[in-house]
C-alpha positions as CSV (number, residue, x, y, z in Angstrom):
1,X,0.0,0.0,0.0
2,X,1.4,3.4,-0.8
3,X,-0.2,5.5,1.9
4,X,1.4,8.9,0.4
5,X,0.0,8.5,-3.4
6,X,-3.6,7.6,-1.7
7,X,-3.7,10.9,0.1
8,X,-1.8,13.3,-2.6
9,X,-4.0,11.9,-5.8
10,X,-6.1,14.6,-7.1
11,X,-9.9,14.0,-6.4
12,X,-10.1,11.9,-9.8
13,X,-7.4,9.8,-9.2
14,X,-7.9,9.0,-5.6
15,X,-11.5,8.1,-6.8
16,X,-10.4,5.2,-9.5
17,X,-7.9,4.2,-7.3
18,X,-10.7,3.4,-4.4
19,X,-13.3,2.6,-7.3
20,X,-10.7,-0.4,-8.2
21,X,-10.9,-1.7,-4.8
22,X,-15.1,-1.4,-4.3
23,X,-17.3,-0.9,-6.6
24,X,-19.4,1.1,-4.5
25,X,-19.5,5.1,-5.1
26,X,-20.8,5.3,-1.4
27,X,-17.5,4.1,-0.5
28,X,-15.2,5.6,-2.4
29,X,-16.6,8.8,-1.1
30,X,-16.2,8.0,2.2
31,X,-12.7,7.0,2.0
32,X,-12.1,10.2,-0.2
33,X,-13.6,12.0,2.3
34,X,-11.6,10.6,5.5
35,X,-8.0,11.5,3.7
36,X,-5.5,12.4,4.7
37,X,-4.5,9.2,6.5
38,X,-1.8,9.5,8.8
39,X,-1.2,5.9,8.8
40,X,-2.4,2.7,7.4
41,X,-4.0,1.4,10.1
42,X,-6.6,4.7,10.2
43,X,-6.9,4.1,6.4
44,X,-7.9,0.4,7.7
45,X,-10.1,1.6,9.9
46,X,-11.6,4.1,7.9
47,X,-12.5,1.1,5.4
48,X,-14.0,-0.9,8.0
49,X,-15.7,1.8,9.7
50,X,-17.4,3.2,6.1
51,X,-18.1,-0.8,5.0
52,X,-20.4,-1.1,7.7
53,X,-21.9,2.4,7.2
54,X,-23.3,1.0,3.5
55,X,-26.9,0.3,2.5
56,X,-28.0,-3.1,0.6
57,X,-28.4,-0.9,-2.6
58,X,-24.6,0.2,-1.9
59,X,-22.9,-3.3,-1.5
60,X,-25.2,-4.7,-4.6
61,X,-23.6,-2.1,-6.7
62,X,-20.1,-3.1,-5.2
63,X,-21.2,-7.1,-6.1
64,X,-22.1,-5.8,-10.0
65,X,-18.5,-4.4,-10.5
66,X,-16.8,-7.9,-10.7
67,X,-17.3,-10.4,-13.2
68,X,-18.8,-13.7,-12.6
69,X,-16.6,-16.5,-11.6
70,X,-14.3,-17.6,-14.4
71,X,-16.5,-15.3,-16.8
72,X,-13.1,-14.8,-18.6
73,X,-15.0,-12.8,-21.6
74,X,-16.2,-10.3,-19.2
75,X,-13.2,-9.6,-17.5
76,X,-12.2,-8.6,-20.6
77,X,-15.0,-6.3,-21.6
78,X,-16.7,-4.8,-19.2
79,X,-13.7,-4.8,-16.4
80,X,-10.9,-3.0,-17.9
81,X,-10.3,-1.1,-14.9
82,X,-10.0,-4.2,-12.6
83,X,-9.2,-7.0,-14.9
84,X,-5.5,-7.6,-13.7
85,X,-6.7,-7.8,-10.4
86,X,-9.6,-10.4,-11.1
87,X,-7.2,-12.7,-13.0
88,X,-5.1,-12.7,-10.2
89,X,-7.6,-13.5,-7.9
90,X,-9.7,-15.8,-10.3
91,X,-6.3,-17.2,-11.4
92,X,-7.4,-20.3,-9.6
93,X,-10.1,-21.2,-12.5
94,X,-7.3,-21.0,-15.4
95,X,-6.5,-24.2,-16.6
96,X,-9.6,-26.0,-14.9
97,X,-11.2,-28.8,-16.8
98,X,-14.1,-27.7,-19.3
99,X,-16.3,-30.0,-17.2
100,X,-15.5,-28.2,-13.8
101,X,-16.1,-24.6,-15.9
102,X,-19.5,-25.4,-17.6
103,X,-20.8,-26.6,-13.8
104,X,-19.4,-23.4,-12.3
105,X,-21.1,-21.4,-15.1
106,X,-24.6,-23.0,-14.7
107,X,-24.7,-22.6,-10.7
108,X,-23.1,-19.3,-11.3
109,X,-26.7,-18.8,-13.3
110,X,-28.9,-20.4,-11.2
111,X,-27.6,-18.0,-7.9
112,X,-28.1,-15.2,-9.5
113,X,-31.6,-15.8,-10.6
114,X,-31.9,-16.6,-6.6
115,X,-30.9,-14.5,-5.1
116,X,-30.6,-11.2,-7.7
117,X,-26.7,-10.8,-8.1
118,X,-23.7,-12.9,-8.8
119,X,-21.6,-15.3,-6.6
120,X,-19.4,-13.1,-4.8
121,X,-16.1,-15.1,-3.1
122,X,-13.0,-14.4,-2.0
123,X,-11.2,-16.1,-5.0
124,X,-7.8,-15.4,-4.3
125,X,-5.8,-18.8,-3.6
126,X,-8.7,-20.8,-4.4
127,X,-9.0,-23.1,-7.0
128,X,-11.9,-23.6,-9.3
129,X,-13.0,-26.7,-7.8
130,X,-13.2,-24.7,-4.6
131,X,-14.7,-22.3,-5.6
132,X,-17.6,-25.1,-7.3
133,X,-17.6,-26.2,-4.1
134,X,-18.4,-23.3,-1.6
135,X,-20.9,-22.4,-4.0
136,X,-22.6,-25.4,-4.0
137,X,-23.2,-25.0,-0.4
138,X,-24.1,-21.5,-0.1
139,X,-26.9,-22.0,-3.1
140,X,-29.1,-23.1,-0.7
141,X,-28.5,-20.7,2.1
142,X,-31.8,-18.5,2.9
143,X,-31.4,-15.1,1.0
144,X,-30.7,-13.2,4.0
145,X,-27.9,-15.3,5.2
146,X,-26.4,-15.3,2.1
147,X,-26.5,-11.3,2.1
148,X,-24.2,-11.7,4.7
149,X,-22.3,-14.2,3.5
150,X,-21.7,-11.9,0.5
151,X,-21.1,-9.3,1.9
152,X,-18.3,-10.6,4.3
153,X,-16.8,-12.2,0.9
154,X,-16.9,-8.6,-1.1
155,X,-15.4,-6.7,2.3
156,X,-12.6,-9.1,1.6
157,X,-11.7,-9.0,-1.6
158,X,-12.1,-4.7,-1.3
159,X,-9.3,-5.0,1.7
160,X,-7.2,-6.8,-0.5
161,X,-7.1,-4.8,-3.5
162,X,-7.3,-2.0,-1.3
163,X,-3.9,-3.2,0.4
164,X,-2.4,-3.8,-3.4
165,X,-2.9,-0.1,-4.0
């Protein structure tokens, strides 16, 4: 993390740079608005403290700005911005067996006509069948549960990429 290029960005450049790490504006703002940070465990906090601050309608739009789960095509379309950092993490579904893909893609469909937004995990270090798996058994969690579940997942992955910046 490069503590001094967060806080002297211009307003446009510290907002990509915290738009990379959540897709949520509501976020972004609030970290924008809590710089300078004098250290990065106040930048932590400061990401904690405005994560719990969101609204459903805030960590949905942060779930819609990554692609689905070895969605390889998307990556490359509509998440220019981010795609270095989702192959990274999603590196884990590279080389997987077309099999193992084509199940991940159909459960990938079927959550998201659940519960209303895609499969969000914490990817990074996990492989595809891992990934197949924890999905399997979160499919049939009740839709509030799996809110949380979600949730908890994205404020991961957002602390990570947040600590890459």
């Amino acid at each position: 993390m490069n503590l001094n290029r967060i806080n002297e960005l211009d307003r446009a450049g510290v907002e990509e740079a915290f738009s990379s790490c959540c897709g949520s504006r509501s976020w972004a703002q609030a970290m924008i608005a809590g710089r300078p940070y004098a250290s990065e465990d106040e930048l932590i906090r400061q990401c904690e403290a405005s994560w719990q601050k969101l609204s459903t309608a805030d960590w949905l739009e942060a779930f819609a700005a990554h692609p689905k789960i070895g969605d390889i095509e998307s990556l490359k379309k509509k998440y220019s911005s981010t795609k270095a950092w989702a192959e990274q993490e999603q590196s884990g579904v590279g080389g997987a067996a077309e099999e193992l893909l084509k199940e991940l893609s159909a459960l990938n469909e079927a959550y998201e006509r659940k519960f209303g937004y895609i499969f969000i995990v914490c990817a990074t270090g996990k492989s595809a069948y891992e990934m197949l798996g924890i999905l399997k058994r979160r499919i049939d969690n009740p839709p509030d549960e799996e809110l949380k579940t979600a949730i908890e997942e994205q404020k991961k992955i957002t602390r990570l990429r947040l600590e890459k910046l």
